[in-house]
C-alpha positions as CSV (number, residue, x, y, z in Angstrom):
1,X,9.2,6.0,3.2
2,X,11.8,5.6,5.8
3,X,10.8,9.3,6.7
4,X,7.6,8.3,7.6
5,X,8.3,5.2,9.6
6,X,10.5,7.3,11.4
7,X,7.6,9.9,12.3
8,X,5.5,6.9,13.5
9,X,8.3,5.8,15.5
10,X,8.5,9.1,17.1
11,X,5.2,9.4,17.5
12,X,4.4,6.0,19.0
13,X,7.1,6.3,21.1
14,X,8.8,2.8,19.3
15,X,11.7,1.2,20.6
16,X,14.1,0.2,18.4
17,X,12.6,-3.6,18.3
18,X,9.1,-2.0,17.5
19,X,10.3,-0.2,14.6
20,X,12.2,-3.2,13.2
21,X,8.7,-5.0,13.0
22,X,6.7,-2.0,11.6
23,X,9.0,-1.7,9.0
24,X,9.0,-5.5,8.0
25,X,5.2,-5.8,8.4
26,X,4.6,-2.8,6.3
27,X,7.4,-4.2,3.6
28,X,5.4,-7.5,3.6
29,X,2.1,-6.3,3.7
30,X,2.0,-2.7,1.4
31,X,3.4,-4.4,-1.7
32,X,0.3,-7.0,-2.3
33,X,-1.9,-4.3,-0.9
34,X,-0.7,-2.3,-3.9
35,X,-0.7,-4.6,-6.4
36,X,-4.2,-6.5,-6.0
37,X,-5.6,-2.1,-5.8
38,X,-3.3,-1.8,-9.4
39,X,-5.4,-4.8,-10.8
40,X,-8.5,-4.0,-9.5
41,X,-7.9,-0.7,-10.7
42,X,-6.6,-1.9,-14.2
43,X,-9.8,-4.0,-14.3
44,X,-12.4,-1.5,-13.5
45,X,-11.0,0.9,-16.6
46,X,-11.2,-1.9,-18.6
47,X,-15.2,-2.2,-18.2
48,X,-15.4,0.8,-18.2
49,X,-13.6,1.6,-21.8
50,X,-15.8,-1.9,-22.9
51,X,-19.1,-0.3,-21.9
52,X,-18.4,2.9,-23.5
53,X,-17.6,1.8,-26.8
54,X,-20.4,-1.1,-26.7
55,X,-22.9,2.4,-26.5
């Protein structure tokens, strides 16, 4: 992941302040993203294994 932040950087032209704060935002923000798309995830299979074996 670090890999890629540093290509953004790069490519945004970051200074070393900006790049702190993607870093962090992404941190904070990608692990709920994540988790709530797991769940949803996890939940939509689980309707759909119901349905089928309701048929």
């Amino acid at each position: 992941m670090d890999h890629l932040y540093r290509l953004i950087a790069q490519h945004w032209h970051l200074t070393q302040a900006q790049y702190t704060q993607l870093h962090l935002v992404t941190s904070v923000l990608l692990g709920p993203l994540l988790g709530v798309l797991l769940v949803i995830f996890l939940l939509l299979r689980r309707r759909k294994s119901e349905a089928s074996t309701t048929e």
